[in-house]
N, CA and C of each residue as an Amber inpcrd file, in Angstrom:
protein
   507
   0.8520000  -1.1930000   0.0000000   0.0000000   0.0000000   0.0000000
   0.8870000   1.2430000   0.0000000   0.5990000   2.1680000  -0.5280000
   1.2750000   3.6660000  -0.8330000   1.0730000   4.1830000   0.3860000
   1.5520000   5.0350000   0.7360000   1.6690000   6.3040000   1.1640000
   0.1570000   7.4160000   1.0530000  -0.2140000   7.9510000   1.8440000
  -1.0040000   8.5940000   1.6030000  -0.2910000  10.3330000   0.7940000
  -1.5120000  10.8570000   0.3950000  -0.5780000  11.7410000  -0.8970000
  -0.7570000  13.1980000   0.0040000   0.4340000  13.8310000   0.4120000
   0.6220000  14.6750000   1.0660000   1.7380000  15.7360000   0.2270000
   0.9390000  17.0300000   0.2170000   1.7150000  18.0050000  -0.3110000
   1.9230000  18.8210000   1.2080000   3.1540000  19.5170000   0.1630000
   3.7740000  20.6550000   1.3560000   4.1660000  21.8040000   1.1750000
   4.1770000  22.9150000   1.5410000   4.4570000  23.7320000   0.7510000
   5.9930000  23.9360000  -0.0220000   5.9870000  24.7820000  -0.3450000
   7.7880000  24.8750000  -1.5570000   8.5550000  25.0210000  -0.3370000
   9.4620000  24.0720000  -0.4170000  10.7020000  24.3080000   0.2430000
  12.1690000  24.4190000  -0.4770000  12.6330000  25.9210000   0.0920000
  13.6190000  26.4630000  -0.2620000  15.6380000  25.5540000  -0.5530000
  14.8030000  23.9660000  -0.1370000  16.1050000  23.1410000  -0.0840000
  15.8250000  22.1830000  -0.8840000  14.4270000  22.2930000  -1.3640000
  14.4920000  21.0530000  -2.5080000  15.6530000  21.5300000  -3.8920000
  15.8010000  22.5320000  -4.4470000  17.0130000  22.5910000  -5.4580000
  18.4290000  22.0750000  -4.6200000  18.5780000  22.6330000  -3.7300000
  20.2930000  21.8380000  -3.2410000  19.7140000  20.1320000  -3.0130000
  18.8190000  19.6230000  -2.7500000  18.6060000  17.6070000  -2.5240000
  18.7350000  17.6310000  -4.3450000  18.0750000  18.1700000  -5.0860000
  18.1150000  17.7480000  -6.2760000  19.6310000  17.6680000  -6.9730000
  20.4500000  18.7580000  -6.5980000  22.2420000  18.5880000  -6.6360000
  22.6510000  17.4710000  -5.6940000  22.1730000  17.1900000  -4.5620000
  22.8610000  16.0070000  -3.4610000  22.3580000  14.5920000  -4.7570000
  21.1490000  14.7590000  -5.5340000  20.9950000  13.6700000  -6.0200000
  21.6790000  13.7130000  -7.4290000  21.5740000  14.7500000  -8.2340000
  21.8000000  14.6480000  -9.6580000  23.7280000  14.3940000  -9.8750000
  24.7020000  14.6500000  -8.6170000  25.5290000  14.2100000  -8.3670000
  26.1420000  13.2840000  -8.8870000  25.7840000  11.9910000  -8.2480000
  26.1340000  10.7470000  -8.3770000  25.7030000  10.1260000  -9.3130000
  24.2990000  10.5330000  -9.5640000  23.9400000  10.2100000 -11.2830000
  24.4250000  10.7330000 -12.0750000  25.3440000  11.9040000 -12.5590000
  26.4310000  11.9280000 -13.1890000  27.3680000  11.2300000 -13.5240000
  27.9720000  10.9970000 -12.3300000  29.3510000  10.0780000 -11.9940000
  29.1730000   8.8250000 -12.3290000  28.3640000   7.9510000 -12.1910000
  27.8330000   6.9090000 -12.6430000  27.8700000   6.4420000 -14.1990000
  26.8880000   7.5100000 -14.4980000  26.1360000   6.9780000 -15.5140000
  27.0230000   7.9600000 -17.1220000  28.1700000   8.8100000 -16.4240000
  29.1770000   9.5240000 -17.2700000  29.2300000  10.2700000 -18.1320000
  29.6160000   9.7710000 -19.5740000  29.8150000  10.2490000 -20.4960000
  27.9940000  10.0970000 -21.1840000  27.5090000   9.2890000 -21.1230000
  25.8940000   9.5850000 -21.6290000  25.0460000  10.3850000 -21.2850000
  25.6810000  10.9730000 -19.9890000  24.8600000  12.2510000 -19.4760000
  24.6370000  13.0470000 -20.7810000  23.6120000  13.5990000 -20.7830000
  23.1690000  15.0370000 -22.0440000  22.7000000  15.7440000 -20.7780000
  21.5950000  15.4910000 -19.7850000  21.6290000  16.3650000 -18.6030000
  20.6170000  16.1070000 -17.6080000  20.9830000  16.2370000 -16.9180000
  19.9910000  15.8470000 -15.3030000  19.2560000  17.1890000 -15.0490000
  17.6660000  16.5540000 -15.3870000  16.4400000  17.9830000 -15.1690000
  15.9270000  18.1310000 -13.8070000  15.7030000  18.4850000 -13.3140000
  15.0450000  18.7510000 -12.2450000  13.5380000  19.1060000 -12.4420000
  12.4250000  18.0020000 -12.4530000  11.1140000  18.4410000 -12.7300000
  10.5310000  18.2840000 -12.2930000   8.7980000  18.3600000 -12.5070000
   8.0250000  18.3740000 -11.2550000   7.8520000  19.4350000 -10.9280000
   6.8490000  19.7560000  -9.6070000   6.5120000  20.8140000  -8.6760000
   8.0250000  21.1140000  -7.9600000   8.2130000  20.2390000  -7.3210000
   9.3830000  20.8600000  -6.6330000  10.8120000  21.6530000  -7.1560000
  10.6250000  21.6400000  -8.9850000  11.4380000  22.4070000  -9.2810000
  10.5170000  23.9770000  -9.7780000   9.4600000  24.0750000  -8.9160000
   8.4400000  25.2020000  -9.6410000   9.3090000  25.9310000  -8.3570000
   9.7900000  26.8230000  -7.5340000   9.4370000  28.1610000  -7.0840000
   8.5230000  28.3000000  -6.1690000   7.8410000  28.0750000  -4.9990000
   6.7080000  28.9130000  -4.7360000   5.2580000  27.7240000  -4.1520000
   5.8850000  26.6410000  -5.2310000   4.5770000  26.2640000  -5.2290000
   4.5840000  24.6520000  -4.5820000   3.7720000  24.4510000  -4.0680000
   3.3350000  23.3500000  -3.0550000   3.2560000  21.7850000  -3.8920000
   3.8830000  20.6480000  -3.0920000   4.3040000  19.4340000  -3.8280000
   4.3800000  18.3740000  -3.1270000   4.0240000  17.5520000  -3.2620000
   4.3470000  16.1000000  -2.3030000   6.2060000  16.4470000  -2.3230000
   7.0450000  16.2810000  -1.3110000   8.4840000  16.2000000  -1.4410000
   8.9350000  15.3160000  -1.6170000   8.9990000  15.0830000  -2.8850000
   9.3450000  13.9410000  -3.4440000  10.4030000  14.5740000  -4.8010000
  11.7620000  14.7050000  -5.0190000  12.2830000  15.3180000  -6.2250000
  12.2150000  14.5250000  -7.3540000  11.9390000  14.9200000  -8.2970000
  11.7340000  13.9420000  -9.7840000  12.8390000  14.5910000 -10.4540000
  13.3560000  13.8830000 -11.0550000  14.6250000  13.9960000 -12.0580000
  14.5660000  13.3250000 -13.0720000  14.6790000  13.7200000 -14.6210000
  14.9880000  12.9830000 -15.6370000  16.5310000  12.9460000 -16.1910000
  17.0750000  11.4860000 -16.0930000  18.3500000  11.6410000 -16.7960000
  18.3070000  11.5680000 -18.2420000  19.1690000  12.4160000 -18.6740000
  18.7130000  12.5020000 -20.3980000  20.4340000  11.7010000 -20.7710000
  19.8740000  11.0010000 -21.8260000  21.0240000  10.5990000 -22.6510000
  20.9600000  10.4370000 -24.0350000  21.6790000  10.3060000 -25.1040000
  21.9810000  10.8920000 -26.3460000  20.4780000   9.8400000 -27.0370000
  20.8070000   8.8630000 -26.8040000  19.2080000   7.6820000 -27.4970000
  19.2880000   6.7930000 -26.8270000  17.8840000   6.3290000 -27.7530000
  17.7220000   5.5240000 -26.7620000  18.1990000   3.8090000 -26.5880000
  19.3680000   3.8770000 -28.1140000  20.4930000   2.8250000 -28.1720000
  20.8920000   3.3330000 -26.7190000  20.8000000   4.0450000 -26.0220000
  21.9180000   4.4520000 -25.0930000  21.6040000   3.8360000 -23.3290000
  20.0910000   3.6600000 -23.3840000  19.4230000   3.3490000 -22.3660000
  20.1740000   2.1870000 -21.7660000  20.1020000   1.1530000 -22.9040000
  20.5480000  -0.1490000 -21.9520000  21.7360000   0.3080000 -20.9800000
  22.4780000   0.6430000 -21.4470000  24.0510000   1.0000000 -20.5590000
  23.7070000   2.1550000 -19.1640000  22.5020000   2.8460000 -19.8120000
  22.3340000   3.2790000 -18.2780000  21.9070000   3.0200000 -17.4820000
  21.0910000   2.2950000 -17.4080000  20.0140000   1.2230000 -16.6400000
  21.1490000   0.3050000 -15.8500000  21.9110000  -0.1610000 -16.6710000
  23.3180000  -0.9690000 -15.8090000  23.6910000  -0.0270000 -14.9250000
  24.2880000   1.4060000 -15.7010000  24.7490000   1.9350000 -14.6380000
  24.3900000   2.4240000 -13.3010000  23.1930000   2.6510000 -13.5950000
  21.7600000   3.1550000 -12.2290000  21.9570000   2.0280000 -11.4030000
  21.7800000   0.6670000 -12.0020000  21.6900000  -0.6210000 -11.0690000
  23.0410000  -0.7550000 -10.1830000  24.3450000  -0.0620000 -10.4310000
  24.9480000  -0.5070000  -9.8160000  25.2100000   0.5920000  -8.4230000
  24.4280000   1.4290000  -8.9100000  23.7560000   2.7260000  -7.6880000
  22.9580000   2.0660000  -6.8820000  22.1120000   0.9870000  -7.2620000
  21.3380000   0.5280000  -6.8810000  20.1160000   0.5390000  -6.9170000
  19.6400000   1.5660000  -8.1270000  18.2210000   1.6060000  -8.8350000
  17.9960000   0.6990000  -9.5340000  16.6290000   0.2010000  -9.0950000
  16.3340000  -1.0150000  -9.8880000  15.0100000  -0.3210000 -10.6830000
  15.6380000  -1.1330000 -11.9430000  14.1880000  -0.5910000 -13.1250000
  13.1870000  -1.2380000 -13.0150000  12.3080000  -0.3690000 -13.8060000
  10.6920000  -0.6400000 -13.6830000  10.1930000  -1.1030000 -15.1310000
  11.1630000  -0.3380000 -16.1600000  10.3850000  -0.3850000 -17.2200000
   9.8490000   0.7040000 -17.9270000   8.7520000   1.1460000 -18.8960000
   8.4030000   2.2340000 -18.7140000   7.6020000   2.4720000 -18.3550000
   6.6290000   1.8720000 -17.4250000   5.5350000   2.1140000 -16.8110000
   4.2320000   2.5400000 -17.3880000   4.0550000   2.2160000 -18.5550000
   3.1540000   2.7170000 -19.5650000   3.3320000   3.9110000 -20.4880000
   4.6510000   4.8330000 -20.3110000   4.8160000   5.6830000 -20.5660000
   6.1070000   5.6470000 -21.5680000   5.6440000   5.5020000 -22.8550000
   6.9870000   5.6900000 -24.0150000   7.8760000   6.9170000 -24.0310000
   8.6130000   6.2520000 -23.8540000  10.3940000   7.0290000 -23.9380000
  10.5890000   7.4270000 -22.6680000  10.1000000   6.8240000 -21.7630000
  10.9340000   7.3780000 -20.0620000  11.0980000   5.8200000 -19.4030000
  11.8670000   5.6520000 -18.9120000  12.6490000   4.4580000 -18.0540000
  12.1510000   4.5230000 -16.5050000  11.5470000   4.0800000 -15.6560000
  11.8500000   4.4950000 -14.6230000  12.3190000   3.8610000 -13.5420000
  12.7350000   4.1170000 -12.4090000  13.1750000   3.4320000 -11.4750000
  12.8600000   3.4170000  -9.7060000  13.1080000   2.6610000  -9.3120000
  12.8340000   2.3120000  -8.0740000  14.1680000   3.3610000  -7.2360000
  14.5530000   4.1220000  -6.3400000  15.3430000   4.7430000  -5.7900000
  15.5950000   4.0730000  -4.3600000  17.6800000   3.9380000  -4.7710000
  18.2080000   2.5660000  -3.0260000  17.3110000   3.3070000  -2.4300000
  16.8830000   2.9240000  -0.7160000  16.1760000   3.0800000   0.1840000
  16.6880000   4.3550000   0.6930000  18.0480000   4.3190000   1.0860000
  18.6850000   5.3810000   1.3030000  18.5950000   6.7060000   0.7410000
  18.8520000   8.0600000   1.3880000  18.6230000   8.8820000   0.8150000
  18.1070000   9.8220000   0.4170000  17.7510000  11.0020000   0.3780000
  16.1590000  12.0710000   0.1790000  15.0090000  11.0210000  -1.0840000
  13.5100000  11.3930000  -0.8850000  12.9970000  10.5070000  -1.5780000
  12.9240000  11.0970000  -3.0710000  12.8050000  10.6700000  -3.8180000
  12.7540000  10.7220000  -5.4280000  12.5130000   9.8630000  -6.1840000
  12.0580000  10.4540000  -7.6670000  11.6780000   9.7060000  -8.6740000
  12.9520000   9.5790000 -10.0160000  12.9900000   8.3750000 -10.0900000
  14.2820000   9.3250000 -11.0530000  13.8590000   8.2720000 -12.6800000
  14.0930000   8.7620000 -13.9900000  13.4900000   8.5240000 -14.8810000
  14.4290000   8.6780000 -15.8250000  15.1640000   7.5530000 -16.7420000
  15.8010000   8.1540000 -17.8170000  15.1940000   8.1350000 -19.0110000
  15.4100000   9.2710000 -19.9550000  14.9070000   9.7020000 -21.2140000
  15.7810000  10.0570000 -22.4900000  16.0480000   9.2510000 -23.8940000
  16.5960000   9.6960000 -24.6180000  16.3360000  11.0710000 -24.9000000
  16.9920000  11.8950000 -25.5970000  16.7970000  13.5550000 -25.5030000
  15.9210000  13.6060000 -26.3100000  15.6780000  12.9820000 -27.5350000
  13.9730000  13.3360000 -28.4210000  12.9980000  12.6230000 -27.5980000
  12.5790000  12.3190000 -26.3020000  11.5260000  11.7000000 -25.8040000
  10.9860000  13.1700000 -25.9950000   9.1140000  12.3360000 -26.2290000
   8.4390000  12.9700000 -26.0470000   7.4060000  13.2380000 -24.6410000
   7.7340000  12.5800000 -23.5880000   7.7350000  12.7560000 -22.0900000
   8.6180000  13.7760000 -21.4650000  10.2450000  13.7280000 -22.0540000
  11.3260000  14.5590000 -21.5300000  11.0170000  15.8720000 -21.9280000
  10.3470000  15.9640000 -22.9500000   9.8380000  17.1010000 -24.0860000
   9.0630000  18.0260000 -22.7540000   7.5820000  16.9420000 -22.7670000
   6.3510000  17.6350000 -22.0050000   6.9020000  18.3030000 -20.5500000
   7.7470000  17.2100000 -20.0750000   8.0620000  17.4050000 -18.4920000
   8.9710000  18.8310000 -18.6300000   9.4890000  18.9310000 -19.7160000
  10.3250000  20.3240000 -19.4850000   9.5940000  21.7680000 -19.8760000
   8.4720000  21.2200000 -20.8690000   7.4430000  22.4570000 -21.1980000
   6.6890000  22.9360000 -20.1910000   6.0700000  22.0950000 -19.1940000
   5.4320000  21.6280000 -18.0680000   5.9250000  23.0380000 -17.3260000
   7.1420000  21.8240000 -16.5380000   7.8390000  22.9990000 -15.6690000
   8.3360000  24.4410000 -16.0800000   9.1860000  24.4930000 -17.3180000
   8.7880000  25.9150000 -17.7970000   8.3500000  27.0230000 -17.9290000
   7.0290000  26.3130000 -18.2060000   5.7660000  27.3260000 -18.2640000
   5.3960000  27.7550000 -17.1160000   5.4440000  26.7150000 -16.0900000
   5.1560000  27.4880000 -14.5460000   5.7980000  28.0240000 -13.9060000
   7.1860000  28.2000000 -14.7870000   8.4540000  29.1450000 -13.6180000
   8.1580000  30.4400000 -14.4580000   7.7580000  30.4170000 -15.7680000
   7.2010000  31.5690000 -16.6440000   5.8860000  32.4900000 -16.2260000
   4.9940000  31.5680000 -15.5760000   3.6900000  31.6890000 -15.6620000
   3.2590000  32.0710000 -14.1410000   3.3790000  32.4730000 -13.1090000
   2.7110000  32.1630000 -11.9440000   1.2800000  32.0960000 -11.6470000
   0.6010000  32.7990000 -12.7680000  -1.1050000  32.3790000 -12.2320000
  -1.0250000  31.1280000 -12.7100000  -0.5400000  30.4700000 -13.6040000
  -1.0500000  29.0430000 -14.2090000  -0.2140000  28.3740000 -13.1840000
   0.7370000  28.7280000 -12.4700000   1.4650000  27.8490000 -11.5020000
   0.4520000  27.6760000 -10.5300000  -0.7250000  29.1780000  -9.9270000
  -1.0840000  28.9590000  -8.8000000  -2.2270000  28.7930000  -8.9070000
  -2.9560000  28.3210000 -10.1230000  -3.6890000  27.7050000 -10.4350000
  -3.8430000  25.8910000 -10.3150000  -2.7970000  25.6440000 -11.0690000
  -2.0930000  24.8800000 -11.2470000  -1.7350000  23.8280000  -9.8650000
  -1.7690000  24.4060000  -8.4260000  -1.5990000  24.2480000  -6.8740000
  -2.4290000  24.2470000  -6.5640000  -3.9810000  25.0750000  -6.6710000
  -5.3840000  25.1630000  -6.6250000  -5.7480000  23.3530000  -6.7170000
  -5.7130000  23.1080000  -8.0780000  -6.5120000  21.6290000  -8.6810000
  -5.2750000  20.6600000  -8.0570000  -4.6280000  20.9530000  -7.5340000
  -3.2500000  19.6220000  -7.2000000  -4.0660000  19.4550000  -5.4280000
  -4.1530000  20.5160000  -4.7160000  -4.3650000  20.6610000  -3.4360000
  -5.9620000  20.1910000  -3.0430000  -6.8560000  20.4900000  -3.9650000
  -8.2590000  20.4200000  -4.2410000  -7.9670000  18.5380000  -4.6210000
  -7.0530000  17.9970000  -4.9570000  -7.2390000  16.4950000  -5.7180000
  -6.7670000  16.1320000  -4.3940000  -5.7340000  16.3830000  -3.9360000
  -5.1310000  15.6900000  -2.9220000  -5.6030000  15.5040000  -1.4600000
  -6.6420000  16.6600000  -1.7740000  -7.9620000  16.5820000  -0.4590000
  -9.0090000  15.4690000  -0.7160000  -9.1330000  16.0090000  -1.8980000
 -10.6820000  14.5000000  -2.5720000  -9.9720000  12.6200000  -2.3840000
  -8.3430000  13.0410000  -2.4940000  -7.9960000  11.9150000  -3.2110000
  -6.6040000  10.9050000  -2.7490000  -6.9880000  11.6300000  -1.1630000
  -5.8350000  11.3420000  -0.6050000  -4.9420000  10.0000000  -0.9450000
  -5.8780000   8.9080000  -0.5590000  -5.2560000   7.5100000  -0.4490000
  -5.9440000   6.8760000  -1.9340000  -5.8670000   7.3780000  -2.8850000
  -6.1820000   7.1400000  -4.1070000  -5.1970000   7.6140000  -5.1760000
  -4.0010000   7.7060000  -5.1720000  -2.9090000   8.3950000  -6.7390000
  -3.8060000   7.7410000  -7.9740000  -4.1140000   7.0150000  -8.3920000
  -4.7340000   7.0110000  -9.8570000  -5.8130000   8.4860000  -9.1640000
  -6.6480000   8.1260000  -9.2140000  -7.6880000   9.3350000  -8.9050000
  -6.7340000  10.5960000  -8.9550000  -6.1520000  10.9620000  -7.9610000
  -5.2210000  11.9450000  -7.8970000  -4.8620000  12.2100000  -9.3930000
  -3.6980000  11.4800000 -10.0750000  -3.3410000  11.8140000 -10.9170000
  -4.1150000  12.5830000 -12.6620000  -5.6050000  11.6200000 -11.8790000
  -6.2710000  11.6030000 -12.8860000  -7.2260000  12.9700000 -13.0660000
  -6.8970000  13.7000000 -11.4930000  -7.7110000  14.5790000 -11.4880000
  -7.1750000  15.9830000 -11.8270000  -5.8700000  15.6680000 -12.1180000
  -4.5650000  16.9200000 -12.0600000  -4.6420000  16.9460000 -13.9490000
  -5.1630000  15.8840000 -14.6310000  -4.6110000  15.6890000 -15.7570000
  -5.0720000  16.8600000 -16.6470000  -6.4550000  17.1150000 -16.6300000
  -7.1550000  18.0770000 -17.4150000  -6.0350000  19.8630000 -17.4360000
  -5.5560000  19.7730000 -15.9190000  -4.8550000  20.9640000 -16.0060000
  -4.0320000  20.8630000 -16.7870000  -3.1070000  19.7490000 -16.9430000
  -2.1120000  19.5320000 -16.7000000  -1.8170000  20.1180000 -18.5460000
  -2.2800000  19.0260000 -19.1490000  -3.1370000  19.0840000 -20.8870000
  -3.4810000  20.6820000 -20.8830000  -3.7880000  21.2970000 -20.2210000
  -4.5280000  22.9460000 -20.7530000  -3.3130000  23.5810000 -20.5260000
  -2.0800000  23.4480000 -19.5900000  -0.8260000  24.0450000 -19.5890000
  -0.0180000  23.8220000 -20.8050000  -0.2230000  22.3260000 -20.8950000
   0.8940000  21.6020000 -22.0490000   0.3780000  22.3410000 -23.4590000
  -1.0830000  22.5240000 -23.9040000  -1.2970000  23.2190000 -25.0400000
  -1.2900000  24.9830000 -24.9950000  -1.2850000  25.6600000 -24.0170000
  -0.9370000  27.0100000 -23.7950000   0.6360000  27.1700000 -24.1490000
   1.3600000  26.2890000 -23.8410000   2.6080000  26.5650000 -23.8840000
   3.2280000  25.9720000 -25.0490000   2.5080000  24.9690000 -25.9410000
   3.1820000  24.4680000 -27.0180000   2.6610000  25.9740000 -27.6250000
   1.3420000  26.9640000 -27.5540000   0.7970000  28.0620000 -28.9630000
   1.6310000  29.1280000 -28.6730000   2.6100000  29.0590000 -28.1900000
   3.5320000  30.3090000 -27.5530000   4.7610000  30.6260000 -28.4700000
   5.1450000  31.5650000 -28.7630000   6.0440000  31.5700000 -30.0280000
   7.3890000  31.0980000 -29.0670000
């Protein structure tokens, strides 16, 4: 059973955990680095998030995946697969450690794409950010011990950000 789904407000130390983490996934995983994102709410500014840091590791393709997936494993992330979701990898994070999601993505994914338009737009945007915290906080009340529900209830925003920000020159 999960966790019940608890946001918190922005804390001013989630960017330095996201360096304590994007670190060693460097070092690891090396020369395939293209670049460690920091996404999600907790790389928004301001705005309220389960604390949980999500990171996508990007690497050149996705010939490139297999070798990182080794290399994660010997960090001790064990893969998942893609979880229904084409072109992102994801993984289980050692026990140890601040909590996180961590996800690798060849650089033309079209997940790595959204997740960076996503966040973007809300470090661009603050009413759509605090809008955006409105329907996350409003789901997570309706939907505590339910994440499908949750997720499912964030989605409509989520889609009205992703097409505001693709019509943007």
């Amino acid at each position: 059973m999960s966790e019940p789904i608890t946001l918190v407000d922005y804390d001013p130390i989630w960017p330095e955990i996201f360096e304590e983490l994007r670190a060693p996934l460097v070092a690891a995983v090396g020369d395939l680095v293209v670049a460690v994102e920091h996404i999600g709410s907790t790389a928004v500014p301001g705005l309220a998030a389960k604390p949980i840091i999500d990171l996508d590791l990007v690497v050149p393709s996705s010939d490139d995946l297999p070798v990182a997936i080794a290399r994660l494993a010997a960090l001790g992330y064990a893969h998942q697969g893609d979880l229904g979701v084409p072109g992102r990898e994801a993984f289980l994070p050692p026990s140890r450690g601040p909590k996180h999601h961590l996800y690798a993505c060849p650089s033309d994914s079209e997940s790595l794409r959204r997740h960076i338009v996503f966040r973007d737009y809300l470090l661009s945007h603050p009413q759509a950010a605090a809008g955006y915290e409105a329907v996350k906080k409003a789901a997570a009340l309706r939907f505590r011990e339910d994440r499908v529900a949750y997720v499912e209830a964030k989605s409509r925003i989520i889609e009205e950000i992703l097409r505001k920000a693709s019509s943007e020159p």
